[in-house]
N, C-alpha and C positions, 0 to 999 in steps of 0.2 A: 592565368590560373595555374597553380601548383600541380604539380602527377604527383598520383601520390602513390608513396610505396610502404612496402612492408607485407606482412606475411599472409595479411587478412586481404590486400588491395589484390582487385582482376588483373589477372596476364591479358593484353595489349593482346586485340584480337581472338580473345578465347568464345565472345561470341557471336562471331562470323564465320569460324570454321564448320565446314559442311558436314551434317553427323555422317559418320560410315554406314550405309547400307547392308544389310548381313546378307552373307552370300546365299548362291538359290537350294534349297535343297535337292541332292539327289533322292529322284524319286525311286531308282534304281539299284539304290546301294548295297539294297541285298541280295545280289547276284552273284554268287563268287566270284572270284577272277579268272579261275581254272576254266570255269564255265562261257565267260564271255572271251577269253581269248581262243578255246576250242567249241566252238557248238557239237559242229560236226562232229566228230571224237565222241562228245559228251552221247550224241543222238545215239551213236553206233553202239556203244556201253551200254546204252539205255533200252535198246532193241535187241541186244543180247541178252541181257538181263532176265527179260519177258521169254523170251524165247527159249531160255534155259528153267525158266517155272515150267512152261510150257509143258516139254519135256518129262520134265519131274511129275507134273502131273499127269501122265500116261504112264505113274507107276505108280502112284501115289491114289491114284482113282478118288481125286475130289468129287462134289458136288458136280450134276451136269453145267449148270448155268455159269462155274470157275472160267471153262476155255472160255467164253465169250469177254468174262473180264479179264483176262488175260489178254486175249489179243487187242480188245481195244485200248489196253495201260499202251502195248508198244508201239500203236499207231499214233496214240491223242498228242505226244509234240511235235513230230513232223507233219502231225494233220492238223492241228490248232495253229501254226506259224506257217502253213502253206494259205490256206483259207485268210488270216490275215494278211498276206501281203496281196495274195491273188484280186482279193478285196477293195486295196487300194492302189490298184493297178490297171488306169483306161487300157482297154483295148487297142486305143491308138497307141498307145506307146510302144507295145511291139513292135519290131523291127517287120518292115515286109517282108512274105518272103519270094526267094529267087527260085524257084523250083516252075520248071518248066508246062507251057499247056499239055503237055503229054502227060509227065507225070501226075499234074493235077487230075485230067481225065483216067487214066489210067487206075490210079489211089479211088475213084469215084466208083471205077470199074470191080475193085476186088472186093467192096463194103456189098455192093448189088451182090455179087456171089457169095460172100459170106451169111446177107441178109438171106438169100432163095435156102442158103445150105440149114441155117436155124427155121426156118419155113417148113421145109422137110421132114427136118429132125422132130419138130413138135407135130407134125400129120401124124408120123409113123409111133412115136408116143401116146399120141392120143387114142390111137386106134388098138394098140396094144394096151393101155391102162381099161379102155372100154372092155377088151375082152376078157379081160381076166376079174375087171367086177361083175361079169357076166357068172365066169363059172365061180367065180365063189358064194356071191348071193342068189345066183338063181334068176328067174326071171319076174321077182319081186318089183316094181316099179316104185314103189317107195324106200326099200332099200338099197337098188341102185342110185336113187338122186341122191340117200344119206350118204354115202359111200363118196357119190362125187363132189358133195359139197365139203364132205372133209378134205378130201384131196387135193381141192382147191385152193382149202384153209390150209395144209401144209406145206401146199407149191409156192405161198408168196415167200417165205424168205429166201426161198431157191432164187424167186422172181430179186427180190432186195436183193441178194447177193449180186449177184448177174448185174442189174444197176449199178450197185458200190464199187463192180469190177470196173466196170467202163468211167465209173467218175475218177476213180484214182489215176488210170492211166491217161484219163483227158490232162486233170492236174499237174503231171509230171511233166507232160508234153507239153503244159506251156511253162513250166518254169524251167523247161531243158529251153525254152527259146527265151525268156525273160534274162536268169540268171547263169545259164551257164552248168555245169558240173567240177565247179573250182566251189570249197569251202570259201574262199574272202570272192566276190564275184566284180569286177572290173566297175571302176567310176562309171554312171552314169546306166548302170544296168536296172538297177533299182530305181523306183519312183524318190523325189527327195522329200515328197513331202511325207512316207512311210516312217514315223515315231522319229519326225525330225529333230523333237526335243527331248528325245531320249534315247542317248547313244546305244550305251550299254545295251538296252532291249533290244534295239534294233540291230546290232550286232548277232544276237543270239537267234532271234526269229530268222534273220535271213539264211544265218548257218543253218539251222535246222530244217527251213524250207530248201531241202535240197531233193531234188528229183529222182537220183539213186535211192536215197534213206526212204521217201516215200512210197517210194516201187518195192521197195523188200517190205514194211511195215505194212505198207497200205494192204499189196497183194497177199501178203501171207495172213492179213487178217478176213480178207476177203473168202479166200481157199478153205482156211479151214472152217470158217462158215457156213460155206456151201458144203463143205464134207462131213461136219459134226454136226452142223445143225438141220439147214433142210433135206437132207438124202435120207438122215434119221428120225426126222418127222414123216416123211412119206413112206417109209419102209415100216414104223409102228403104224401107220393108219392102215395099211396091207395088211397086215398082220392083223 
């Protein structure tokens, strides 16, 4: 049999060749690159930012309900990329630690004292909050319970706050033993299977979960919480 040629006859194997596969999209493309090669950087910019509104607004006299958006804009990416990685990261995987039966008991020893000294502090509170809706209302017995069920109703974000304090510095504490206090954190610190197929983001969340950035955002959104928000809900319910 003849081959036949010319301009119209098949090229010789054109239909055996394997089609091209299209590459995979990044699903991350939209990340800058400024971004993904500094997080940290980015965080610290990002937390002064807030924190220069902040400011401004103690002269500026916004809206009450501003600080609390304020301070949660500077906490939410080192709190949204702590929480994800923390998330997917067993317990076991932390490194043991080496710290001695002393110090273990001992660190056991100063929470017991800390715990009796908040114990105290809230007897002597309470005893003092009792006397003084004493002389203001009198010895009305349905206006002292209304009195102390507000004051109740104003002590929980005291109470929230106080909790938010203790979760943030629990978080820092383990990501100062997970990853370290290095922006890029050593192979093998991080879980691999944390946004294994997505570099880029995984880049940027682990910069950002970093335990310093958390400790300044976290705390400072914490404090002024407890100083703008509950101290001045129970000082109007006084009032």
């Amino acid at each position: 049999m003849s081959e036949q040629h010319g301009p119209g006859a098949p090229s010789v194997g054109a239909a055996d060749s394997p089609t091209p596969r299209p590459l995979p999209r990044d699903e991350d493309a939209w990340l800058p690159g400024w971004l993904v090669r500094r997080p940290l950087t980015a965080g610290w910019a990002w937390t002064g930012f807030w924190a220069a509104l902040i400011i401004a607004d103690e002269f500026v006299d916004l809206a009450g309900w501003s600080w609390y958006v304020l301070v949660g804009m500077a906490a939410l990416p080192t709190l949204l990329a702590t929480i994800a990685l923390l998330h997917a990261t067993p317990r076991r995987f932390l490194k043991p630690r080496r710290d001695s039966v002393l110090g273990h008991f001992f660190v056991r020893f100063l929470a017991l004292i800390a715990a009796f000294l908040v114990w105290g502090v809230s007897v002597v509170m309470s005893a003092s909050i009792s006397t003084t809706i004493q002389s203001l209302v009198g010895a009305s017995e349905r206006e002292v319970t209304s009195v102390g069920f507000n004051l109740l109703l104003a002590a929980i974000p005291l109470a929230v706050s106080v909790l938010w304090l203790a979760f943030i510095i629990r978080c820092a504490w383990f990501l100062r033993r997970l990853r370290g206090w290095k922006q890029e954190p050593g192979p093998g610190a991080v879980p691999k299977k944390f946004l294994r197929f997505r570099p880029r983001l995984r880049r940027v969340a682990v910069g950002l979960a970093h335990p310093g950035l958390l400790l300044v955002a976290g705390l400072g959104t914490s404090v002024l919480a407890l100083l703008l928000g509950a101290v001045e809900l129970t000082v109007n319910v006084l009032k």
